[in-house]
VEXZAKE-117498 format. One line per 8 residues: number of its first residue (from 0); their letters; for each residue y, x, z of C-alpha. Coordinates in steps of 0.05 Angstrom, whole numbers. Layout:
NUM	a	Y:X:Z ~ ...
***
This chain:
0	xxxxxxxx	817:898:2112 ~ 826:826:2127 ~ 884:821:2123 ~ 880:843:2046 ~ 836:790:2031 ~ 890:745:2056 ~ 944:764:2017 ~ 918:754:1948
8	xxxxxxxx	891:686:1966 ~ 955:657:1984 ~ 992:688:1922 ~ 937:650:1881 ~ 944:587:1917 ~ 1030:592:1897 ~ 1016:605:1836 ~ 970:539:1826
16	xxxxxxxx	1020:496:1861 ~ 1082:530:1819 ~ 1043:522:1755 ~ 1008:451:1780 ~ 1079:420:1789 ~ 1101:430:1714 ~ 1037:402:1686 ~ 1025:341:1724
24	xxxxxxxx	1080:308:1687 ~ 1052:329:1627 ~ 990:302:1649 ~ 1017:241:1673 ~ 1049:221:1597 ~ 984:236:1573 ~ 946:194:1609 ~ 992:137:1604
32	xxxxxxxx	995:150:1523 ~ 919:144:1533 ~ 917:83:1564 ~ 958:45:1521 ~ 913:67:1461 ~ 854:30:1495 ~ 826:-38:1457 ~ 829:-108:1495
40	xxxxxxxx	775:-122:1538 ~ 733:-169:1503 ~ 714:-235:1543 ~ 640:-232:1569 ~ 597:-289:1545 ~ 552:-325:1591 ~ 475:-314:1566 ~ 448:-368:1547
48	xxxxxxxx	388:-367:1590 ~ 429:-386:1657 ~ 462:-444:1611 ~ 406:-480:1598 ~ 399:-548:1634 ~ 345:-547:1674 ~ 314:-607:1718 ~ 301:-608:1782
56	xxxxxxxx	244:-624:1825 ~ 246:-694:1868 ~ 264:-648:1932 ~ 321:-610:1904 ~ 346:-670:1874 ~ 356:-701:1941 ~ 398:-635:1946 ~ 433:-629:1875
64	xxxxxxxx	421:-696:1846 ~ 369:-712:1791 ~ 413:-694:1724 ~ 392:-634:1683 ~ 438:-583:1707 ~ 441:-497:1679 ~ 411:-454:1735 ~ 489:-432:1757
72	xxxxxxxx	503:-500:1772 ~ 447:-520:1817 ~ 462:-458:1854 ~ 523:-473:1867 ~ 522:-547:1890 ~ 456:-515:1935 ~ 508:-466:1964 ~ 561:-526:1982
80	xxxxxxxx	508:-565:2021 ~ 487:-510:2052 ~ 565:-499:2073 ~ 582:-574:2080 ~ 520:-577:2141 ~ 544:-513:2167 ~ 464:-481:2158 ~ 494:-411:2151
88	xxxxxxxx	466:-371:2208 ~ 528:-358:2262 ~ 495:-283:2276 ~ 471:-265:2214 ~ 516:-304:2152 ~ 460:-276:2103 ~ 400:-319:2128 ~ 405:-392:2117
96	xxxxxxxx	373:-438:2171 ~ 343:-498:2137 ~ 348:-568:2161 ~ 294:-625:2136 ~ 313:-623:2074 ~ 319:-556:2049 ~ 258:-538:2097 ~ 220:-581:2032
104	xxxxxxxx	234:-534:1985 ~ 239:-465:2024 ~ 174:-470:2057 ~ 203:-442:2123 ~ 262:-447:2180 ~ 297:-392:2157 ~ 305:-351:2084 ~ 353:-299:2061
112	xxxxxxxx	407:-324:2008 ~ 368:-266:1967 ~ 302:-306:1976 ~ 333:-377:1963 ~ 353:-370:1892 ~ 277:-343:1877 ~ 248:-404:1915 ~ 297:-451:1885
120	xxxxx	269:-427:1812 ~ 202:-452:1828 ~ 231:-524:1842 ~ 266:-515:1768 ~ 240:-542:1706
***
């Protein structure tokens, strides 16, 4: 009895594979004919939010500099001091150890680069 239930399985599984070999080209031309239907990606636009120039507080302009700046910006030039002095933590390259300076504005020895942008925000204005 087994060996019944074999039998048929395997003829199916041919049969797939024999009828599976002259589709896929089919399916390949279609997908390609698809493809080159599609529109052109469109350009994303910054929002305008994360543009605006914002100024910073005396301690992050020790950091940054004191010129209005958009909010990408200062996290950017935050994320090149913090590479420049090396404050990335050797173990753990998500938490940033802070030296006298950024120990000003994050309140503590040692924040997550998830934390620091929301503690940066409050030294924005």
């Amino acid at each position: 009895m087994a060996t019944a239930k074999k039998a048929p399985a395997k003829k199916a599984a041919a049969k797939k594979a024999a009828s599976g070999s002259s589709a896929a080209p089919a399916k390949k031309a279609a997908a390609k004919e698809s493809s080159a239907k599609k529109a052109p990606a469109k350009k994303r636009t910054p929002n305008a939010a994360f543009m605006r120039e914002m100024t910073p507080s005396p301690q992050l302009a020790a950091i940054i500099g004191d010129k209005p700046v958009p909010r990408t910006e200062v996290t950017k030039k935050v994320w090149e001091y913090i590479r420049k002095n090396k404050l990335q933590d050797g173990t753990d390259r998500r938490m940033i150890n802070a030296d006298p300076k950024l120990q000003e504005i994050f309140k503590q020895p040692q924040v997550s680069m998830f934390e620091m942008t929301k503690l940066i925000n409050a030294h924005l204005s």
